[in-house]
TITOR-768649 format. One record per atom (N, C-alpha, C): y, z, x; residue number from 1; atom name; residue in three letters. Coordinates in steps of 0.1 Angstrom, whole numbers, plus 2048, in hexadecimal, padded with zeros to 3 digits. Layout:
<rs>
R; yy; zz; xx; nr; atom; rest
R; Y; Z; X; NUM; CA; ala
...
</rs>
This chain:
<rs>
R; yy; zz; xx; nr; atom; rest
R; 5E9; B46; C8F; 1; N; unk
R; 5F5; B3F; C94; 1; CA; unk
R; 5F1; B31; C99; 1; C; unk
R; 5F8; B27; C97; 2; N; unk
R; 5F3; B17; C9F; 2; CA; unk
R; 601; B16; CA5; 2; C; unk
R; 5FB; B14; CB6; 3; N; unk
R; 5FF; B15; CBB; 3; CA; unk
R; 5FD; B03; CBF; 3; C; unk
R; 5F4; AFF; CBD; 4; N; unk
R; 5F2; AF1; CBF; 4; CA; unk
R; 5F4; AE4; CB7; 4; C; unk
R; 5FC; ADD; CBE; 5; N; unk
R; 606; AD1; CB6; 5; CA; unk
R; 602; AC6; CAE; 5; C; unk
R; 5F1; ACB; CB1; 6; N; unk
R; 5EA; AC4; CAB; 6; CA; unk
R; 5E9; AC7; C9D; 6; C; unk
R; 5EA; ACF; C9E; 7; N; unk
R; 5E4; AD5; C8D; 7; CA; unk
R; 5EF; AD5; C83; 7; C; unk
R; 5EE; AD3; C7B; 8; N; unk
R; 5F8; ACC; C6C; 8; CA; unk
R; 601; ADF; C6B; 8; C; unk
R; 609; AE1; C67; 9; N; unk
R; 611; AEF; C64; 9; CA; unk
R; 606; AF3; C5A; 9; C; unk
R; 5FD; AEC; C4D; 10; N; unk
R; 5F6; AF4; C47; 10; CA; unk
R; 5F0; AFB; C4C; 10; C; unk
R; 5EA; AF9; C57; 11; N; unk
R; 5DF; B00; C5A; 11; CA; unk
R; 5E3; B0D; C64; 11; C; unk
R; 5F5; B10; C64; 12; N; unk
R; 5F4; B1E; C68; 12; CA; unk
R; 5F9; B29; C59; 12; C; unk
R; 5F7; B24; C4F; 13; N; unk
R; 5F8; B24; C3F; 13; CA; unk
R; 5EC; B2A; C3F; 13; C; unk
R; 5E1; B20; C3E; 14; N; unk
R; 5D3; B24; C3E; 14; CA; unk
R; 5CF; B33; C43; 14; C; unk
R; 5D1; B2F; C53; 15; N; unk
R; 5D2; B41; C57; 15; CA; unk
R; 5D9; B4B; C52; 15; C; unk
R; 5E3; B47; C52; 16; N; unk
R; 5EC; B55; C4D; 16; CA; unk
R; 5E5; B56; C3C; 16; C; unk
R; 5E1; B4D; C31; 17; N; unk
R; 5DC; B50; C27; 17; CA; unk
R; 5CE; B5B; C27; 17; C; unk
R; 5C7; B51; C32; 18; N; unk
R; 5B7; B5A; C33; 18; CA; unk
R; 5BA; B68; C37; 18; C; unk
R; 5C0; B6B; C3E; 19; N; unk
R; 5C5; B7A; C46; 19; CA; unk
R; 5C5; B83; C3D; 19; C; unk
R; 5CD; B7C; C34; 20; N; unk
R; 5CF; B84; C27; 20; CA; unk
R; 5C9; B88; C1C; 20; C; unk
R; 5C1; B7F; C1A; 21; N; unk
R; 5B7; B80; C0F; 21; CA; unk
R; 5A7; B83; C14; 21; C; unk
R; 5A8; B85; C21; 22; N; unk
R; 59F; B8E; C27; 22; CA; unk
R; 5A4; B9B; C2B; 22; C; unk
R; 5AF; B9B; C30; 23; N; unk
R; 5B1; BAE; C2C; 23; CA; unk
R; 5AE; BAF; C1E; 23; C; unk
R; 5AF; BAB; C0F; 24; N; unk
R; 5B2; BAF; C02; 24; CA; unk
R; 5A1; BB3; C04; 24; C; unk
R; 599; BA5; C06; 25; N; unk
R; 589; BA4; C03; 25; CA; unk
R; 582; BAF; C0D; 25; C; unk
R; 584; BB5; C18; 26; N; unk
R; 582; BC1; C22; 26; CA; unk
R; 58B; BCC; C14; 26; C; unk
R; 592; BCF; C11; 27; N; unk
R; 595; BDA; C09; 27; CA; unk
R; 58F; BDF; BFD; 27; C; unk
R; 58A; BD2; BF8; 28; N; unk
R; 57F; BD5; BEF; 28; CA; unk
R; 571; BDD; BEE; 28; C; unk
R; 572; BEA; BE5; 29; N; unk
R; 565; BF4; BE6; 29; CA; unk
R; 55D; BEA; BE5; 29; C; unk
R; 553; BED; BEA; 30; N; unk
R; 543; BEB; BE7; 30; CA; unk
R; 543; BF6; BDA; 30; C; unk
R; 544; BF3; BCD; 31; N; unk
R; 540; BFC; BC2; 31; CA; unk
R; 53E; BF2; BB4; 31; C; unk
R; 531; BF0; BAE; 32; N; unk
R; 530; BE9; BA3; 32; CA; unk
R; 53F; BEE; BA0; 32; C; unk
R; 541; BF5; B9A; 33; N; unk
R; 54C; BFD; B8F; 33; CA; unk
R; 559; BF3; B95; 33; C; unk
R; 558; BF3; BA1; 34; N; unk
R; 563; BEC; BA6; 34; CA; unk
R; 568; BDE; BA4; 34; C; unk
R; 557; BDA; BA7; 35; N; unk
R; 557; BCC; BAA; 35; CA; unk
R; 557; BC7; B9E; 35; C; unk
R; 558; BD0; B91; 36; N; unk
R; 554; BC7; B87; 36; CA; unk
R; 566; BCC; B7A; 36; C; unk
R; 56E; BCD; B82; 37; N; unk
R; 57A; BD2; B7D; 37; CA; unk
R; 580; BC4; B7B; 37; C; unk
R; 587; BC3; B71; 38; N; unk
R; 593; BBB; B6D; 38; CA; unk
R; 599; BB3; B74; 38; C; unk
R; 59D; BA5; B77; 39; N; unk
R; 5A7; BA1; B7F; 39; CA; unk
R; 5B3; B97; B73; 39; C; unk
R; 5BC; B91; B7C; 40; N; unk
R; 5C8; B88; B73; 40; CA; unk
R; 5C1; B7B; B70; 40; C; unk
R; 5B4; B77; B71; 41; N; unk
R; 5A8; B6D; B6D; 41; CA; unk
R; 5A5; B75; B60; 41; C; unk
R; 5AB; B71; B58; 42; N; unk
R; 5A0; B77; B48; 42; CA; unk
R; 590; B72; B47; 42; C; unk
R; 58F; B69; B50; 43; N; unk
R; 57D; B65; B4E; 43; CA; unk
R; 57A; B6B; B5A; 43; C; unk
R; 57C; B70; B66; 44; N; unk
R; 576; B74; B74; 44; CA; unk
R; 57A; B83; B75; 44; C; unk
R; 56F; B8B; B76; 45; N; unk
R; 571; B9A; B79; 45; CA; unk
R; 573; B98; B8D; 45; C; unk
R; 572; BA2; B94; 46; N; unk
R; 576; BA7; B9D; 46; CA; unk
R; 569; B9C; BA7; 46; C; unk
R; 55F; B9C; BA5; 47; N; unk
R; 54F; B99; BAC; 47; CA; unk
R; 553; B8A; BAC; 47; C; unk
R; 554; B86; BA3; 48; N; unk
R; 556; B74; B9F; 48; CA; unk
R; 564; B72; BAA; 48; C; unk
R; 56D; B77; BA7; 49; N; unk
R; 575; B75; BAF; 49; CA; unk
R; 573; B75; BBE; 49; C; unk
R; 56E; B7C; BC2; 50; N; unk
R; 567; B83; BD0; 50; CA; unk
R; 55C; B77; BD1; 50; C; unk
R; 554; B75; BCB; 51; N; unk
R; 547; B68; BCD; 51; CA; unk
R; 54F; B5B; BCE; 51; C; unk
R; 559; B5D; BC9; 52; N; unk
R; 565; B4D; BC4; 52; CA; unk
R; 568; B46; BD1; 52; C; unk
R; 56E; B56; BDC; 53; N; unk
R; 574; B55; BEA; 53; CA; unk
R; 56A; B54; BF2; 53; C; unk
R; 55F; B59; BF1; 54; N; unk
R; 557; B59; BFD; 54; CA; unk
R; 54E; B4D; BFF; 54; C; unk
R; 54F; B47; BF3; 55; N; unk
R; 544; B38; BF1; 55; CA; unk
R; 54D; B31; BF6; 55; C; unk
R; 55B; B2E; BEE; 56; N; unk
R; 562; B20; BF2; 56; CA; unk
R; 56E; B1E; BFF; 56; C; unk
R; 575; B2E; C01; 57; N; unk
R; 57F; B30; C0C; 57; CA; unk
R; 575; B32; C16; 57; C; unk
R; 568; B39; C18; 58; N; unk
R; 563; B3B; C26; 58; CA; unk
R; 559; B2E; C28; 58; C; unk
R; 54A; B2F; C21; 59; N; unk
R; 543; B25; C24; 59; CA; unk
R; 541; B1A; C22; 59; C; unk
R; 548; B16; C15; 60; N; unk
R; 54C; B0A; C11; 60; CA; unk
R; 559; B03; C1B; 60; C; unk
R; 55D; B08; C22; 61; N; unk
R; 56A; B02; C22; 61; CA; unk
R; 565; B01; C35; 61; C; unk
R; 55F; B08; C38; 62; N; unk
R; 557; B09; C47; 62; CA; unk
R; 54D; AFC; C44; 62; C; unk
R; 543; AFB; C3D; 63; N; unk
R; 540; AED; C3E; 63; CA; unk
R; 547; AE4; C38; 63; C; unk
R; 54F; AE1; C35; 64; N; unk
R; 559; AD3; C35; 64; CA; unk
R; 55D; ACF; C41; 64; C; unk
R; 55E; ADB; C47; 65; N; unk
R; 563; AD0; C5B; 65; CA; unk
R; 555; ACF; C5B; 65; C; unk
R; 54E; ACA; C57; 66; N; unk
R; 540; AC7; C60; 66; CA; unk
R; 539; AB9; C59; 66; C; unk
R; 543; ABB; C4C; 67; N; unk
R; 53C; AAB; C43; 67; CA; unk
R; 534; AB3; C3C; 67; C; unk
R; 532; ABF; C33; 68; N; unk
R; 527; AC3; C2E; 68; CA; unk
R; 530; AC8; C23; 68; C; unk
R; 527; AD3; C1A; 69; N; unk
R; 52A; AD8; C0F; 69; CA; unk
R; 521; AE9; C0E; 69; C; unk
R; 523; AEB; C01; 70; N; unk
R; 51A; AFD; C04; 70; CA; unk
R; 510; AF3; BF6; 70; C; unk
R; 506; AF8; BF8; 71; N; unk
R; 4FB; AF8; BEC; 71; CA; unk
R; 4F9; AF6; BE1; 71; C; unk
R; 4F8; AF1; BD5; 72; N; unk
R; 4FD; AF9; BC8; 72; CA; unk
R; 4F5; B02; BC5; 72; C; unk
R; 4ED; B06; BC9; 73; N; unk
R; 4E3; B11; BC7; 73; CA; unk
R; 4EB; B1A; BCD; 73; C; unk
R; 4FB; B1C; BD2; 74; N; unk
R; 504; B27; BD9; 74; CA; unk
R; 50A; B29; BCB; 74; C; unk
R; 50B; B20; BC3; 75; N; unk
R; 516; B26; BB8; 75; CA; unk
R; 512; B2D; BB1; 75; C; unk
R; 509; B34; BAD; 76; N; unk
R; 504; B40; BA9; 76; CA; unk
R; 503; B47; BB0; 76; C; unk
R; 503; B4B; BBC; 77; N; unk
R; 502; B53; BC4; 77; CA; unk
R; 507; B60; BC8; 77; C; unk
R; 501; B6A; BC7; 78; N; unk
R; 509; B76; BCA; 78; CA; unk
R; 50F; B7B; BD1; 78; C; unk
R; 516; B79; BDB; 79; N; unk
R; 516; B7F; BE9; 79; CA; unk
R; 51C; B8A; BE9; 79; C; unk
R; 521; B94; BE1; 80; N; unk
R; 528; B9F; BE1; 80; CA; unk
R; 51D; BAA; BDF; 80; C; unk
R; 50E; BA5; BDB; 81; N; unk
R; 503; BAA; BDC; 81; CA; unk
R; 4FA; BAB; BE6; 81; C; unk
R; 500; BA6; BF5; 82; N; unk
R; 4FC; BA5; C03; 82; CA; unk
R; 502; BAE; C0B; 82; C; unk
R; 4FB; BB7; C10; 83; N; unk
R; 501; BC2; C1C; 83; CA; unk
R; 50A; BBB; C26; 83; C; unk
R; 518; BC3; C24; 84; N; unk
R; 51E; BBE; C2D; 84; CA; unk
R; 527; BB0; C2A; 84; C; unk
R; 526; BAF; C19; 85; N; unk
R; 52F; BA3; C1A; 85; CA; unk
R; 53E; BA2; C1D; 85; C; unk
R; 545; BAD; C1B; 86; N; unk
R; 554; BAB; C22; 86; CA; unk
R; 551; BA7; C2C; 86; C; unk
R; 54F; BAE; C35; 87; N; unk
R; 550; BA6; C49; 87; CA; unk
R; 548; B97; C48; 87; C; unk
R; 53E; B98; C3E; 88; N; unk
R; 538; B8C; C44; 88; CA; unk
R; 53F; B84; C41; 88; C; unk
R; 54C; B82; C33; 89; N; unk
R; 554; B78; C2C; 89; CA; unk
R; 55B; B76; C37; 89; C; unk
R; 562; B81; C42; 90; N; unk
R; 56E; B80; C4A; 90; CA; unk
R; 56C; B78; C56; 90; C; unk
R; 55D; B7A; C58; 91; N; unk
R; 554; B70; C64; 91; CA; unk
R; 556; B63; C63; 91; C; unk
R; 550; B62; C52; 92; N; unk
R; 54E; B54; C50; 92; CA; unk
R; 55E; B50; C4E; 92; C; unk
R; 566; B51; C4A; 93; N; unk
R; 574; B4D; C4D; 93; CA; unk
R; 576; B4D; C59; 93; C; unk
R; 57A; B54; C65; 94; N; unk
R; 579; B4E; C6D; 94; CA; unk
R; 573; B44; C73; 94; C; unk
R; 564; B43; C6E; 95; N; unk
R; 560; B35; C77; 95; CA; unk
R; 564; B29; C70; 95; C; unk
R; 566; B29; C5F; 96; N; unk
R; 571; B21; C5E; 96; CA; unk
R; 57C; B1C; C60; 96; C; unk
R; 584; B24; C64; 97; N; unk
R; 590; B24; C6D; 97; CA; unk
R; 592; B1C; C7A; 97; C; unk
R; 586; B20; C7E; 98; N; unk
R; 583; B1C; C8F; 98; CA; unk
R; 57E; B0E; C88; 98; C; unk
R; 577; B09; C81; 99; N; unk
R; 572; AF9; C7F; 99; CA; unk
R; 57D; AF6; C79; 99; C; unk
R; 588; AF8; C71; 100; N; unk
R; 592; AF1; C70; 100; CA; unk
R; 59E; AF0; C7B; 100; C; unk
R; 599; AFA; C85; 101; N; unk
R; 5A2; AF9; C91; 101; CA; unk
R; 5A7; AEC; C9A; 101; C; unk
R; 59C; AE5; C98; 102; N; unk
R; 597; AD9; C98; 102; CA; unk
R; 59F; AD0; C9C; 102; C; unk
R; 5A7; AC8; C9F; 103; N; unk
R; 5B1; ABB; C96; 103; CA; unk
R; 5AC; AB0; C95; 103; C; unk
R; 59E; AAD; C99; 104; N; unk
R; 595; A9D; C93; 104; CA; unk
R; 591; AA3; C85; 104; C; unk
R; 594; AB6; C80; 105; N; unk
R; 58B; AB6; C74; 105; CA; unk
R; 59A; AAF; C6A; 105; C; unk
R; 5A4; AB2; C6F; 106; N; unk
R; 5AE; AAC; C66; 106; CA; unk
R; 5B5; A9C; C62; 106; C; unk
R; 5A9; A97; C68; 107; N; unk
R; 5AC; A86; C6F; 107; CA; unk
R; 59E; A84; C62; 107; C; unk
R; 597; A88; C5D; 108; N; unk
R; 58C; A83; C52; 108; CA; unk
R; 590; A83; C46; 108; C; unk
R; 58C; A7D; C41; 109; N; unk
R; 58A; A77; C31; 109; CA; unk
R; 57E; A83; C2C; 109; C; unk
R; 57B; A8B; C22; 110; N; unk
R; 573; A92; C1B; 110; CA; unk
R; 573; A90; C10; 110; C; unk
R; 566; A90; C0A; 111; N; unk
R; 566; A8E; BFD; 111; CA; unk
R; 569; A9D; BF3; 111; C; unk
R; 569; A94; BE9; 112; N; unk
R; 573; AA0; BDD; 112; CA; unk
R; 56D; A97; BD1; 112; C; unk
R; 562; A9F; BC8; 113; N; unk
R; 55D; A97; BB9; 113; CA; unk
R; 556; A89; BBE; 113; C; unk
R; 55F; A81; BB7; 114; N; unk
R; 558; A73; BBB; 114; CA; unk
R; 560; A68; BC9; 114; C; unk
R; 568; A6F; BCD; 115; N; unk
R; 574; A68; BD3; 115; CA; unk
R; 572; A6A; BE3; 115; C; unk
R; 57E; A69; BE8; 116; N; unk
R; 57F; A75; BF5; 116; CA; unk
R; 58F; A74; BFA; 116; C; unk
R; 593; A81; BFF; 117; N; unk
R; 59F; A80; BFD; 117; CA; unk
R; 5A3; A87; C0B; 117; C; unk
R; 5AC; A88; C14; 118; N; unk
R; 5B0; A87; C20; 118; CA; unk
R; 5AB; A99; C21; 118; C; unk
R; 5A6; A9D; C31; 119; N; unk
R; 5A5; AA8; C34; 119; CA; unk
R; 5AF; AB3; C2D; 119; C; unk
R; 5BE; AB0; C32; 120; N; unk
R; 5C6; AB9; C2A; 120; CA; unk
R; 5C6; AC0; C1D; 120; C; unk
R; 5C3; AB6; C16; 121; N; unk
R; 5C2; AB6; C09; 121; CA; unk
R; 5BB; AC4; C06; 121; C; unk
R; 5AB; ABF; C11; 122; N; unk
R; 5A7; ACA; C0B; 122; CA; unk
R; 5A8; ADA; C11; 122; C; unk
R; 5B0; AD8; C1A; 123; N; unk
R; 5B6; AE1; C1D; 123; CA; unk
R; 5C4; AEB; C15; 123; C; unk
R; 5C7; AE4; C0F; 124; N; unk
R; 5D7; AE5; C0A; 124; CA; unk
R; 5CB; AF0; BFB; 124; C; unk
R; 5C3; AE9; BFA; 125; N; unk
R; 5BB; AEE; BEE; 125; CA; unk
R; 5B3; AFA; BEE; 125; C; unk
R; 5B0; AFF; BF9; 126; N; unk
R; 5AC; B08; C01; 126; CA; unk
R; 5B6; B14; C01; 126; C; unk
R; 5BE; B0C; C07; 127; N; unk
R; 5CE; B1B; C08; 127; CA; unk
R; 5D0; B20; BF9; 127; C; unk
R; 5CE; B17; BEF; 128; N; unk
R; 5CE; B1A; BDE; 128; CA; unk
R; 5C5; B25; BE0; 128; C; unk
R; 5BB; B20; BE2; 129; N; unk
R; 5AF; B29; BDB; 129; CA; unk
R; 5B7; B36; BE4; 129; C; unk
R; 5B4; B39; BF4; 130; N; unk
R; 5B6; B43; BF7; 130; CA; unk
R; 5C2; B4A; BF1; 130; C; unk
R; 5CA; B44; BF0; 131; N; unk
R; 5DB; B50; BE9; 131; CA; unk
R; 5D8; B50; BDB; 131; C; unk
R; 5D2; B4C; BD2; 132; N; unk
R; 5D4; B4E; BC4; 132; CA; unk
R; 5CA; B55; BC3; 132; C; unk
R; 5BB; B52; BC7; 133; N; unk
R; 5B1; B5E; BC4; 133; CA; unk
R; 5B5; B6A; BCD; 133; C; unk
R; 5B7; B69; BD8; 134; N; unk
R; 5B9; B75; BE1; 134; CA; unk
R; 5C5; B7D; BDC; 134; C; unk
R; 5CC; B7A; BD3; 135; N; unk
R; 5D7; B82; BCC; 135; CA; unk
R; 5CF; B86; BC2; 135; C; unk
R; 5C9; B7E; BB7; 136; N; unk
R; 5BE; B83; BAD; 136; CA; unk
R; 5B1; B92; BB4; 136; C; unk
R; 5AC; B90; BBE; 137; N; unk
R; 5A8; B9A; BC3; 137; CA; unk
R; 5B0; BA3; BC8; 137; C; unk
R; 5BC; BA2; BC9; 138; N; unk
R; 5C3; BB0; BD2; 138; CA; unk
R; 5C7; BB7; BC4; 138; C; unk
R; 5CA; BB1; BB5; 139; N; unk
R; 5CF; BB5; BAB; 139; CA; unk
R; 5C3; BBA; BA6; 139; C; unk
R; 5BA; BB7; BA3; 140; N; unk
R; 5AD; BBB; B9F; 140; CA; unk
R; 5AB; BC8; BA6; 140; C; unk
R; 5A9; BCC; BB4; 141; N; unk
R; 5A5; BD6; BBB; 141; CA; unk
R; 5B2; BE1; BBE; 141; C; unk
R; 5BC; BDE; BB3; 142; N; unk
R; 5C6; BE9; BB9; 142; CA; unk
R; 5D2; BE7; BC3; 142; C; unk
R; 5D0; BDC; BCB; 143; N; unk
R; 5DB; BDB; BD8; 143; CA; unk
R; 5E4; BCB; BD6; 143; C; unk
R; 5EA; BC8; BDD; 144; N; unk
R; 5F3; BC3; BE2; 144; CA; unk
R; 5F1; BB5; BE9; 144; C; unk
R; 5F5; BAA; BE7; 145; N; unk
R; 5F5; B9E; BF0; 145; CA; unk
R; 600; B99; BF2; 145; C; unk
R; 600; B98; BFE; 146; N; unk
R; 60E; B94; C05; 146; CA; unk
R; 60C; B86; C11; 146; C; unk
R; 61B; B81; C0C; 147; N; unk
R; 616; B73; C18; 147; CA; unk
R; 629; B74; C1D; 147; C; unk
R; 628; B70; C2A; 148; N; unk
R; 634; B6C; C2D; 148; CA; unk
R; 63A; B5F; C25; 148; C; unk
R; 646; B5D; C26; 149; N; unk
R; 64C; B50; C1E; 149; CA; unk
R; 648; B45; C21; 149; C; unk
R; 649; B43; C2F; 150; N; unk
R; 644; B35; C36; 150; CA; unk
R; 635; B30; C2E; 150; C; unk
R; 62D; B3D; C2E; 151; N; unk
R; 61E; B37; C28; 151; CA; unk
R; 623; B38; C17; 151; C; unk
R; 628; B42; C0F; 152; N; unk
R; 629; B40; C04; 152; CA; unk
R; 62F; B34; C04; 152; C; unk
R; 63D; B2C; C04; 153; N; unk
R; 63C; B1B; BFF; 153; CA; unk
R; 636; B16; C04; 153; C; unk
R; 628; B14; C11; 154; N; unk
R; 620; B0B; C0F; 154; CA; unk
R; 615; B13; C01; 154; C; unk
R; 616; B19; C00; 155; N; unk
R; 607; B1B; BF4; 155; CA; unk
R; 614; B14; BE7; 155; C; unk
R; 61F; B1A; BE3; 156; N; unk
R; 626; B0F; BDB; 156; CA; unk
R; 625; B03; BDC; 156; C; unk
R; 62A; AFB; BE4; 157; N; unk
R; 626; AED; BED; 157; CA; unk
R; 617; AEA; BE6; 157; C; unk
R; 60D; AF0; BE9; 158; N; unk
R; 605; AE9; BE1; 158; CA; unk
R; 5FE; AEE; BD8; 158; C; unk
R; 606; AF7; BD6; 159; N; unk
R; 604; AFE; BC2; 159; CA; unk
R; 60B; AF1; BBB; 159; C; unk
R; 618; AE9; BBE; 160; N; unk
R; 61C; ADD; BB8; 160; CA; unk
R; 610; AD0; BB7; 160; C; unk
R; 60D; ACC; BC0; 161; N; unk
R; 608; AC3; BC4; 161; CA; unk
R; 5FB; AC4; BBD; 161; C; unk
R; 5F2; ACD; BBC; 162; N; unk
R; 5E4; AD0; BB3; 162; CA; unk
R; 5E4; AD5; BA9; 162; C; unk
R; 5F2; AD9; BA3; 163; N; unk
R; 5EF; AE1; B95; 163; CA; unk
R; 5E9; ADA; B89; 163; C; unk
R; 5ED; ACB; B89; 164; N; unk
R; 5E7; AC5; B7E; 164; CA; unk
R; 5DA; ABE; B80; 164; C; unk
R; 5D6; ABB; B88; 165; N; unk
R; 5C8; AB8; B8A; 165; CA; unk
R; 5BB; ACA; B87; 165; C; unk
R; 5C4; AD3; B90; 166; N; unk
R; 5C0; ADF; B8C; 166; CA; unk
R; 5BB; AE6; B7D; 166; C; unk
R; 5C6; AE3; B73; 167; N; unk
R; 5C9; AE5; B65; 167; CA; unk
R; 5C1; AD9; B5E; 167; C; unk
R; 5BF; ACE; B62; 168; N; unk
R; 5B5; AC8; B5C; 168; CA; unk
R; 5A3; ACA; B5F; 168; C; unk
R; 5A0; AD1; B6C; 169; N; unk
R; 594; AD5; B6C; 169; CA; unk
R; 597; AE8; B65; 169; C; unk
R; 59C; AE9; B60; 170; N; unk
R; 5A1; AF8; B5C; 170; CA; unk
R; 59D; B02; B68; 170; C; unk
R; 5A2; B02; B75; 171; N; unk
R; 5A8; B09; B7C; 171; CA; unk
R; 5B6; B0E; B7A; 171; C; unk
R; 5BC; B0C; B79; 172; N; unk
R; 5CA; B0E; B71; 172; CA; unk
R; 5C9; B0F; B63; 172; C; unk
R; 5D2; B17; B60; 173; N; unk
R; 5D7; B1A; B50; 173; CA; unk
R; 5E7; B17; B51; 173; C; unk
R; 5EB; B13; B46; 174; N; unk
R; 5F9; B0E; B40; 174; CA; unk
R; 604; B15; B4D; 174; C; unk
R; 60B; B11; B52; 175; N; unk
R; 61A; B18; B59; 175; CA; unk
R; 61D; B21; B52; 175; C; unk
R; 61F; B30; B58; 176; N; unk
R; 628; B39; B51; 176; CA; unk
R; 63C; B35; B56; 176; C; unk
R; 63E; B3C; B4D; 177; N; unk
R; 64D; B37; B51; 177; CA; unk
R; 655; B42; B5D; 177; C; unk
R; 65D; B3F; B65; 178; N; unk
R; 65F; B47; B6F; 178; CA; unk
R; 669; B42; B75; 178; C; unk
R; 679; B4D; B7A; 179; N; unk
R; 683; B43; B7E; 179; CA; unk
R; 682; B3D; B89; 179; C; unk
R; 68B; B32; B8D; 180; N; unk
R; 68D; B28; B95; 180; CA; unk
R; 68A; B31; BA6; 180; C; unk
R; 696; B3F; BA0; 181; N; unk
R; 694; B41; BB4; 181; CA; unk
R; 68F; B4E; BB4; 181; C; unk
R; 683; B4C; BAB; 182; N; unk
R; 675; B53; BAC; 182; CA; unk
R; 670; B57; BB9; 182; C; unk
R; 66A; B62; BC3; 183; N; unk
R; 663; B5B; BCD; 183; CA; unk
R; 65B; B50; BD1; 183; C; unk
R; 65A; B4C; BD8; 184; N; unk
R; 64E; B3F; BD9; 184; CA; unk
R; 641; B41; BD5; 184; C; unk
R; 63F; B4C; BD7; 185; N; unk
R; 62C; B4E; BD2; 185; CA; unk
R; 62E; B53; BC6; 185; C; unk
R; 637; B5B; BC1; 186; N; unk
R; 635; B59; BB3; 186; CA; unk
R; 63A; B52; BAE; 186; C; unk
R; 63C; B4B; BAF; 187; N; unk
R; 643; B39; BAA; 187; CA; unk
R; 635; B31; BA7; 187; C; unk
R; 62C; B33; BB5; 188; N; unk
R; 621; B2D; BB7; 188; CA; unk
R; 615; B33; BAC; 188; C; unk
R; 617; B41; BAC; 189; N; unk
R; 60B; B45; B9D; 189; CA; unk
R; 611; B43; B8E; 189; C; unk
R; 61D; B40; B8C; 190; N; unk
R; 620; B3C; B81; 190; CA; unk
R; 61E; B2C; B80; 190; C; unk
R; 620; B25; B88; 191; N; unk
R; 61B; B19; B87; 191; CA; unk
R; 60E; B16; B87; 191; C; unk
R; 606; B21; B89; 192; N; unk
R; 5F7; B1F; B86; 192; CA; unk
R; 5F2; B25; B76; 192; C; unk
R; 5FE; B2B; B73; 193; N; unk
R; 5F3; B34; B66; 193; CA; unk
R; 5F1; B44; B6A; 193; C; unk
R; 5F9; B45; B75; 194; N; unk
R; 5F6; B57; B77; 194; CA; unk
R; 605; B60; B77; 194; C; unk
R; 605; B66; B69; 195; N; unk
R; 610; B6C; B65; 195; CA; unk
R; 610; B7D; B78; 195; C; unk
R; 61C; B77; B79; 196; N; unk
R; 61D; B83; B87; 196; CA; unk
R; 61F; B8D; B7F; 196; C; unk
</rs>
C-alpha cells in the first residue's frame, strides 16, 4: 500500500502487481517436469519464464534505484537451479520495493539502450513485465492471476503506452482482437499478443 504522497500512484500498482506474481512464483513445484511445462509464450517454457521474473522484476529492477544494472553474464543464468529460489525471488522483490520506496529514486533520469528516460518509465515497464509474465507463469503452472481493477488499468495504462516500441524489439506479438468492455487486464494481454 503507499501511503506516502510522495510516491507517484504507480508505485502502489507495482506492489499490488509483485504480491501477485510472487504468490504465482512461491506456487511453483520445484520439479524439472514442471518447470519445463508449456506456457502462452510459444518460445518460453515455464523455467525461462520464471528466470525472465527473477532477473528483471527482482534484481534488475532493485539495482536501478542504485544507478546500476544486473550483469550480462545474469542473462544466462539459472536461478530456478539455486536452492531456495522462490523465497529468495520474494526477498529480492522486496528489497526492490523498499529502494523504489524512495521518492529521490523517482526524481532520476535512467538509462534505457542508448538514451535515458525518466524513473517512471522504467517503472511503468516493470509493472508490464510483472502482470504479463506473472500471468504467463500462473497459466503455465496450473493457477490463476488476479489483480484488482485499480492495478489492472494501470498495467493497461502502460500496456498502451509500450506496446509499440515493445513489438518492435519482439516482446509483443500482433494485438489479438478483444471487445471494447473487455476487462482491463485482458484488454491489456490482447494488446500485447496474449490470446486470454
Amino acid at each position: 500500500m503507499n501511503d506516502d504522497p510522495e510516491l507517484p500512484a504507480l508505485y502502489t500498482s507495482l506492489c499490488n502487481a509483485a504480491a501477485e506474481t510472487v504468490r504465482v512464483v512461491r506456487g511453483v513445484r520445484d520439479d524439472p517436469a514442471v518447470l519445463g511445462a508449456a506456457t502462452p509464450s510459444a518460445e518460453w517454457d515455464l523455467r525461462t519464464v520464471v528466470n525472465h521474473l527473477i532477473l528483471w522484476t527482482a534484481h534488475n529492477f532493485a539495482l536501478r534505484a542504485e544507478g546500476d544494472a544486473v550483469p550480462a553474464e545474469w542473462y544466462e543464468r539459472d536461478f530456478t537451479a539455486e536452492p531456495g529460489w522462490a523465497d529468495a525471488y520474494a526477498e529480492q522483490v522486496d528489497k526492490a520495493l523498499a529502494a523504489w520506496s524512495e521518492p529521490a529514486v523517482w526524481e532520476r533520469e535512467m538509462p534505457m539502450g542508448d538514451s535515458v528516460v525518466p524513473a517512471a518509465a522504467i517503472a511503468g515497464m516493470v509493472l508490464v513485465e510483472y502482470a504479463l509474465h506473472g500471468w504467463e507463469a500462473a497459466r503455465g503452472s496450473g493457477g490463476s492471476y488476479r489483480l484488482d481493477e485499480a492495478t489492472s488499468a494501470a498495467v493497461l495504462d502502460q500496456v498502451e503506452q509500450w506496446a509499440e516500441m515493445f513489438r518492435r524489439y519482439d516482446g509483443f506479438a500482433a494485438s489479438v482482437p478483444i471487445p471494447d468492455d473487455a476487462p482491463a487486464f485482458d484488454r491489456a494481454l490482447a494488446l500485447s499478443g496474449r490470446k486470454v
